[in-house]
N, C-alpha and C positions, 0 to 999 in steps of 0.2 A: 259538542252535541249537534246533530243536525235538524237542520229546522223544518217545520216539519209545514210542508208546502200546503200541505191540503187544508190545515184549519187555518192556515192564512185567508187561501180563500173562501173557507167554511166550507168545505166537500168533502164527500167520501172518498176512499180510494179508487172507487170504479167509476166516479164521473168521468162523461167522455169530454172529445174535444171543445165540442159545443158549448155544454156545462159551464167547463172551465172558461171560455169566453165569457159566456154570459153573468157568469160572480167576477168574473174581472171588472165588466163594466158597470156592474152595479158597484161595486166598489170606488172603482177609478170617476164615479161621477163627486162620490161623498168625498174622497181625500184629494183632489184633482187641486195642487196650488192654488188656481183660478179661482176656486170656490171655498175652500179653506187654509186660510195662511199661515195655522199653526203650527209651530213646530213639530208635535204630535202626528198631526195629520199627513207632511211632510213624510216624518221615516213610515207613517204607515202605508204611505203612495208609493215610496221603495222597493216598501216588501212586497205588494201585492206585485208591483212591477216583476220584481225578481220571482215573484209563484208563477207568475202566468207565463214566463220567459222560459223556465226550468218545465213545469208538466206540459206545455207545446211541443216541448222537442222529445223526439221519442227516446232518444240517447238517454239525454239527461234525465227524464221520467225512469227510464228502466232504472238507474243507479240510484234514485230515490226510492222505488218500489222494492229495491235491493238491502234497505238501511243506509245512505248512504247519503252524502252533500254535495252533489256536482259543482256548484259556487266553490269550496272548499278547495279542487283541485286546482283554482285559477285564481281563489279571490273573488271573479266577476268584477276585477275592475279594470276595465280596457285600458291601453297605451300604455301598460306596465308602472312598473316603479314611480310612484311624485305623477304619474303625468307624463312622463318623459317624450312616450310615444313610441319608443320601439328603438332609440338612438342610445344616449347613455343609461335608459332606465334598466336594458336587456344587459349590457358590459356590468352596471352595477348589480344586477341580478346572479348573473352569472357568476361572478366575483363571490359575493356576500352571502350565499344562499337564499336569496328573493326568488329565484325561478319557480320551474314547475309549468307542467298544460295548463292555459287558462281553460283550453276544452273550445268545439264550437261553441260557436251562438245560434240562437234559433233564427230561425228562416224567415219564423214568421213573428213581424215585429207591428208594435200599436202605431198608429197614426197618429199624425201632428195635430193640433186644433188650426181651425181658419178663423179668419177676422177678415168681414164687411162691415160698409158702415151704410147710412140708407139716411134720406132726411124725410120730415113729414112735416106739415103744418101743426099751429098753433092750437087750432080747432081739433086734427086728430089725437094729438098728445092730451087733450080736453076729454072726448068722448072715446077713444080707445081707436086702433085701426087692425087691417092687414093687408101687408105688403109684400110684395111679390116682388125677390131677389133672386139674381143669378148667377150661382158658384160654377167657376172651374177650377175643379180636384178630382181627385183620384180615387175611382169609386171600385167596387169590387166585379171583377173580370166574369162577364156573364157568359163566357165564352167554358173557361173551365173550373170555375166555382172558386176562384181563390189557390184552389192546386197548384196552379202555374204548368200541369201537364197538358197538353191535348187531348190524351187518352182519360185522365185520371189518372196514371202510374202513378205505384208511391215511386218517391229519389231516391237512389242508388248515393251504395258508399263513395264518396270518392275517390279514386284510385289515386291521388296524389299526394292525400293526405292523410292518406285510409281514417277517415272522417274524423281526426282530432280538430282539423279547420284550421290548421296551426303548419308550418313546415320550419324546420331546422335547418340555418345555414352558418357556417363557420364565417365567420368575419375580424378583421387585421383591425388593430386599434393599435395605440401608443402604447398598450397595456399586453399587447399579443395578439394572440387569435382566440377569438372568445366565441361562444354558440351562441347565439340570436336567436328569436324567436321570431314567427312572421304571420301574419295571417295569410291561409290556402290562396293564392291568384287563383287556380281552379275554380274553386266553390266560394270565394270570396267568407269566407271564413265559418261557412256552416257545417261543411265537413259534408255538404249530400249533393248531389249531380242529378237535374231532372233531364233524362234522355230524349225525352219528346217535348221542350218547351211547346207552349200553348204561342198559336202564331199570331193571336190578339194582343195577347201582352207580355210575348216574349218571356214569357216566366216569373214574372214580376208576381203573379196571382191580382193586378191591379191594372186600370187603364185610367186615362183622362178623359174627362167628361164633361157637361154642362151641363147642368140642373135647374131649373125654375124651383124655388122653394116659397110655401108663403110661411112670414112671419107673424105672428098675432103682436100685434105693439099694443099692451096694457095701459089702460088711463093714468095719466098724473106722470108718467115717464118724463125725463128732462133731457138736455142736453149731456153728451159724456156717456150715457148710462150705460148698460150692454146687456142683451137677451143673449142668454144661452142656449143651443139647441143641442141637445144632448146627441151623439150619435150621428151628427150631418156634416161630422169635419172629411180629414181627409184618410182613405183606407189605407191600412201597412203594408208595408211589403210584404208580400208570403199571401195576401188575403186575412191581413192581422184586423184587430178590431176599430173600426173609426174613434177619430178625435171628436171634439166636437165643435162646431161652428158657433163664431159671437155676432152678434151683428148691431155694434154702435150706431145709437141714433141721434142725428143731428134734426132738434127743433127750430123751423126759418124764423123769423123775423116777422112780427102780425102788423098792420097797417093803423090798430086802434092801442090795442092792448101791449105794453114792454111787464115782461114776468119777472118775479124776484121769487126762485123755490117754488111754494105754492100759493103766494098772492099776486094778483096783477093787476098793475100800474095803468091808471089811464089821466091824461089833462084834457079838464073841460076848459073851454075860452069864454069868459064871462064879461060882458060889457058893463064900464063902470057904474053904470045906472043900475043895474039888477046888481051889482056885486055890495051896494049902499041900501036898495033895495030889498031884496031877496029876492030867491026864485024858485026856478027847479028845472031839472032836465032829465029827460026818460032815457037812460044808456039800455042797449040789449047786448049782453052776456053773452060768452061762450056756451051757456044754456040753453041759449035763444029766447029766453025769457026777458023781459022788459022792469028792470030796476031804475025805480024813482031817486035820483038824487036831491035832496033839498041845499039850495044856496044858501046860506044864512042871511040877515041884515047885516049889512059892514063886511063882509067876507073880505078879506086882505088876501096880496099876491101870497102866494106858498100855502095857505091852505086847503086844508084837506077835510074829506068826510070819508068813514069808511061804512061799508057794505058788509056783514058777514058772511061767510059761507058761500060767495058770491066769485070766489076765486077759482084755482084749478083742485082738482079734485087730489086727495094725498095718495101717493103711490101704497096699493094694497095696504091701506087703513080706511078706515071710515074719516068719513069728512070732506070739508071740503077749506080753501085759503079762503083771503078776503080782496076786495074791490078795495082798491084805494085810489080815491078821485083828487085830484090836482087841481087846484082853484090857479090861474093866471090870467088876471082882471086885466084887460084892453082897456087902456087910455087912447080915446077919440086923439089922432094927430090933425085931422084937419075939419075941420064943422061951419057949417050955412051959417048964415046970419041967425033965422030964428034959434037954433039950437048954441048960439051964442048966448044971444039973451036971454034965454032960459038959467045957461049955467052963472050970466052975471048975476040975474034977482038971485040965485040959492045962496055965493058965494056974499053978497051984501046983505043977505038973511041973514047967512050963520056968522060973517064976522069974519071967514079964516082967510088966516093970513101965515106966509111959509113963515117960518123960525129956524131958530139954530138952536140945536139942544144939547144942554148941558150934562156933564158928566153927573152931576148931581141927581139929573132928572131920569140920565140912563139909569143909575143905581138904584135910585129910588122904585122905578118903575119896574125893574128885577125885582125887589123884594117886595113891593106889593104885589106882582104877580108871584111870587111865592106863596107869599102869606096867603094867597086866596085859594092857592092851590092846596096846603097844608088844613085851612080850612072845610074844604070841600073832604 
């Protein structure tokens, strides 16, 4: 049975060219691999592929309009047989009954996706940015609309392969002389000859280009991630429809702040006096807001205090990470006389004196701070 092109791409039979572009790429955004990788989505990106391939070309369109399945008289699967390419797949074809026209192909084919990549600070990945990137790709020919004519002429059959896109040649194998199949050199395999190539882009329906585009880079974005721009890649040949452009963003390195996801990392340096003490110290946020930290009494090296909601903002959810503050208590290396005696009366106050500690005492000391935690 032949399939039936048009509710692929959900059309009528009388949508025109345009139409039919424009269900392509609404289409081709929703199954597009890049965006979904399920295997469903996959052969559904296939078919749409193969609709929009079949009612582009006017051939194959009429034969559809006809009852019919232009695919069917070739398969639609290029380089013949396994893959072959045109060498043993054509002899084994020929041989086996594998042949048959695959038929041209259209003229006019979809465009690749592009990939840039763009860095931005810490602060804009914080509050959101836009950036201004500069693609060279192949954009569509403003000279003759994608036709690839000068005049706008439609393409003429071509006379070489009276437009199957395909020529016949006998060729000598170990096995004999067997009929091969070839794609048209003429028309390079579309089966149509434009008389007046457009002398911008040579027929192509496409030219090269440079573009300023700006990107909006949404808040809470990380490293690795990628914005998709639908529609900004690069245009097909024939004046086919754009790919689309990704443009990975790389977040620098902050001078205060090191990010984990969406909390960020900061060490305060506390002097051992305020770290036995307590204290406090005012950090200002990627918010620009001014957050109090409180030092505890006794604060030890490696401790931490946390901040909530004080982090990077979560990409497209509500919320925000958290401040996690880094205690590393500075021991004075060198000290005056009076801040000598100071530290001798504390330490003949309290008594202390270094030790060695016992495995007994580590154990111990695990399980009572368990126990107090289990308590709590």
């Amino acid at each position: 049975m032949a399939r039936d092109y048009y509710g692929i791409l959900g059309l009528d039979k009388d949508a025109t060219d345009n139409e039919i572009k424009k269900a392509y790429r609404k289409l081709a955004r929703k199954y597009h691999p890049d965006v979904n990788d399920t295997e469903e989505a996959a052969e559904m990106f296939r078919e749409i592929s193969i609709a929009q391939e079949v009612l582009t070309d006017p051939q194959k369109r009429r034969i559809v309009d006809m009852g019919g399945d232009p695919m069917e008289q070739g398969g639609g699967m290029p380089g013949g047989a396994g893959g072959f390419g045109g060498g043993f797949g054509d002899i084994f074809d020929a041989f086996f009954g594998g042949g048959g026209s695959r038929g041209p192909r259209s003229r006019v084919q979809p465009g690749s996706d592009a990939l840039l990549r763009t860095s931005i600070t810490l602060e804009e990945a914080y509050r959101g940015a836009q950036h201004t990137v500069t693609v060279d790709t192949a954009v569509l020919c403003d000279t003759c609309q994608g036709s690839g004519s000068e005049t706008g002429a439609k393409p003429v059959t071509c006379g070489t392969c009276n437009g199957m896109g395909e020529i016949q040649e006998v060729q000598r194998s170990f096995l004999g002389n067997v009929m091969t199949t070839r794609a048209c050199h003429q028309c390079q395999g579309t089966g149509e000859i434009i008389t007046d190539p457009c002398t911008t882009c040579h027929g192509d329906g496409r030219k090269k280009a440079r573009r300023d585009l700006t990107v909006n880079i949404p808040a809470g974005i990380d490293t690795g991630m990628r914005i998709r721009m639908a529609g900004q890649g690069e245009v097909g040949p024939g004046g086919g429809p754009a790919g689309d452009l990704y443009v990975e963003v790389t977040v620098t390195g902050h001078h205060i702040f090191t990010r984990d996801h969406d909390d960020l990392h900061v060490t305060v340096r506390v002097p051992m006096v305020e770290a036995a003490l307590g204290s406090s110290i005012d950090i200002t946020g990627l918010d620009e807001k001014t957050h109090t930290v409180t030092i505890p009494a006794g604060a030890q090296p490696g401790g931490t205090a946390h901040l909530e909601a004080a982090g990077m903002p979560r990409l497209r959810r509500e919320g925000h990470g958290d401040m996690i503050v880094h205690f590393q208590v500075d021991v004075p290396t060198e000290l005056d006389g009076q801040s000598r005696k100071l530290l001798e009366k504390v330490r003949h106050h309290r008594g202390d004196q270094a030790s060695v500690e016992t495995h007994d005492e580590e154990h111990r000391g695990f399980f009572g701070r368990f126990k107090n935690r289990k308590r709590r």
